[in-house]
C-alpha positions as CSV (number, residue, x, y, z in Angstrom):
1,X,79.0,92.8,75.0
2,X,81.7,95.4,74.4
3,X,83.3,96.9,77.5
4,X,85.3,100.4,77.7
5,X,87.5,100.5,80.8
6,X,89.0,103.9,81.7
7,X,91.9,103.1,84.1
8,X,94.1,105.0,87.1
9,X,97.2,106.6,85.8
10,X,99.9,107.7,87.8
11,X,102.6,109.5,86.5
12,X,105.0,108.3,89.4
13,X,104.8,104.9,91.7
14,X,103.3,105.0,95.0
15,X,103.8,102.8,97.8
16,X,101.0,102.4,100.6
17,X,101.6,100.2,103.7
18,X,98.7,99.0,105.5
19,X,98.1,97.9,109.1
20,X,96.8,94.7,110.8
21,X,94.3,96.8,112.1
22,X,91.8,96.5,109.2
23,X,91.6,100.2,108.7
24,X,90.3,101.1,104.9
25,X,93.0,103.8,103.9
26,X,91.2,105.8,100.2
27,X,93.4,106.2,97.6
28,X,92.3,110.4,96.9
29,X,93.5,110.6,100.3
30,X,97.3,110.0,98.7
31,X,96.6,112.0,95.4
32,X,95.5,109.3,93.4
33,X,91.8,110.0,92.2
34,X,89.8,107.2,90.9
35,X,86.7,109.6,89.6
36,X,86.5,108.6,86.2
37,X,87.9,105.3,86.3
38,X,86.5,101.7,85.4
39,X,89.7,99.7,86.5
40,X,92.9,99.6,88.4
41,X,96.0,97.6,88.4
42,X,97.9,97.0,92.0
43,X,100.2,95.2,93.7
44,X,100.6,93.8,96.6
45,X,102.7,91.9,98.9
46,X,100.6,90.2,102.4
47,X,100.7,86.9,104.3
48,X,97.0,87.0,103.9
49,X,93.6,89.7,104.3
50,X,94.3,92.0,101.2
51,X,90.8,94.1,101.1
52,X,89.6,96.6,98.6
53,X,86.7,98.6,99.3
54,X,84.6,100.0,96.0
55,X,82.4,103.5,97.8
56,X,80.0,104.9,95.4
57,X,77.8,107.7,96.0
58,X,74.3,106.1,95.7
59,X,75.2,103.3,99.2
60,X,76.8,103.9,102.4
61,X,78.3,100.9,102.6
62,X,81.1,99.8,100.2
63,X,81.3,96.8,98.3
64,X,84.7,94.3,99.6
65,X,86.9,92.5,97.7
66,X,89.1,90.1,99.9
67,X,92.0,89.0,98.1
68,X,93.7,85.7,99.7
69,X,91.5,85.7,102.9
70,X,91.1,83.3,105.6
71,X,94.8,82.9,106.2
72,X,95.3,82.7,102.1
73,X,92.4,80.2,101.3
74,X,90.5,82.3,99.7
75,X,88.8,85.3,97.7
76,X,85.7,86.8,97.6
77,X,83.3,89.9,96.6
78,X,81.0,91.0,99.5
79,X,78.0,93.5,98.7
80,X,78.6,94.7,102.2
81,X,82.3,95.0,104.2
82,X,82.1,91.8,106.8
83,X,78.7,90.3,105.5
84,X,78.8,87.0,103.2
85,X,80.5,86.0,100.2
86,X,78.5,86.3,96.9
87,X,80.9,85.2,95.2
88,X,84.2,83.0,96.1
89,X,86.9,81.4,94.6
90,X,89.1,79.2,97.0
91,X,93.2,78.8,96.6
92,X,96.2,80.7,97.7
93,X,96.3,84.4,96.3
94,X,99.1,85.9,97.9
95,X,102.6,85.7,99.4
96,X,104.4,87.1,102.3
97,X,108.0,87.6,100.8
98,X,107.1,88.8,96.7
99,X,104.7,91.5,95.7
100,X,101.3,89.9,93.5
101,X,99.5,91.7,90.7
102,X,96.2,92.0,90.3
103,X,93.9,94.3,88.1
104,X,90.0,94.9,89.7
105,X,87.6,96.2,87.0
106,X,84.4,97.7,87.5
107,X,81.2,98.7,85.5
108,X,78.3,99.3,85.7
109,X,76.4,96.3,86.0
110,X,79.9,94.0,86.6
111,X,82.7,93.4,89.0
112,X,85.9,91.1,88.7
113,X,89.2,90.7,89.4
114,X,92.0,89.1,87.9
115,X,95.9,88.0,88.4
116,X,98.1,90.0,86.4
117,X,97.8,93.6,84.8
118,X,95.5,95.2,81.9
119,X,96.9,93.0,79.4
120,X,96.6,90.2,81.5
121,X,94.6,86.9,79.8
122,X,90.7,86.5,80.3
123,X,91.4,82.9,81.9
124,X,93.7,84.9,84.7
125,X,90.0,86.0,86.1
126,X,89.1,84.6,89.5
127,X,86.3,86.8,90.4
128,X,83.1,87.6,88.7
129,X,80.0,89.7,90.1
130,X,77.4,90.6,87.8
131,X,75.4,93.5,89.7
132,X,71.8,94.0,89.4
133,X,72.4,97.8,90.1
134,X,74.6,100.3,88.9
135,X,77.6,101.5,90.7
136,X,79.6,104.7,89.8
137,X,82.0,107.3,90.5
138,X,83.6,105.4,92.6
139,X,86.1,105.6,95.5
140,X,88.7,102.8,96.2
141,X,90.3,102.1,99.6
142,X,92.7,99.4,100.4
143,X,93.7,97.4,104.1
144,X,94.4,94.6,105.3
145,X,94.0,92.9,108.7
146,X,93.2,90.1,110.9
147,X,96.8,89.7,112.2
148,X,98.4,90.8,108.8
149,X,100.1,94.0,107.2
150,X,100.6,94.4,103.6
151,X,102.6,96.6,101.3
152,X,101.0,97.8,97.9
153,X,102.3,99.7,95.2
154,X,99.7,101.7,92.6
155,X,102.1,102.8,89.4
């Protein structure tokens, strides 16, 4: 199976601090569009509770990806923000003093994330959703919460 990834390019580096409030904050809504786009590569620095939110126009609801959750135990991909796992991967994913890289790719029938950028390794992968639906044109929004901030940075 061949995959084609179109990714987010800015042309400058933005920084986006989030809350402990668990507020999702969309990316469009700081001039970075993700319409067109099958991937994108972040950083971020957080104790624990980094969330990214994947909105497409066919569901209300978007789907969650909790990076280093539960006070850093673990990571998952939710179908729905705040309902169960369906997919998990236990282990420490972030830290509270050094920004963490991480690239989330998405398809149409496939989600996962791995540690590192683009060019990254396959084994870096620690998350793996195969979808039996298709999502597109999709929206991304980031947070964090639970008792923890976080700082990310989108080049």
């Amino acid at each position: 199976v061949l995959f084609l990834f179109a990714g987010i390019y800015c042309n400058r580096t933005t920084r986006i601090s989030t809350t402990t409030d668990y507020g999702l904050m969309y990316l469009d809504e700081y001039g970075i569009s993700t319409s067109g786009s099958t991937y994108i590569t972040f950083q971020v620095q957080a104790c624990s509770d980094a969330h990214i939110a994947l909105k497409y126009q066919t569901k209300e609801q978007p789907i969650e990806i909790v990076i280093g959750g539960w006070r850093n135990t673990r990571s998952c991909i939710r179908l729905t923000p705040q309902d169960n796992c369906s997919v998990t991967t236990m282990g420490a994913m972030l830290d509270c003093a050094e920004y963490r890289q991480f690239t989330l790719y998405w398809t149409e029938s496939q989600i996962f994330v791995k540690k590192g950028n683009r060019t990254a390794e396959k084994s870096n992968i620690f998350l793996n959703l195969p979808l039996n639906f298709t999502i597109s044109d999709i929206k991304v929004g980031i947070s964090t919460g639970y008792g923890f901030s976080g700082k990310w940075m989108l080049e």
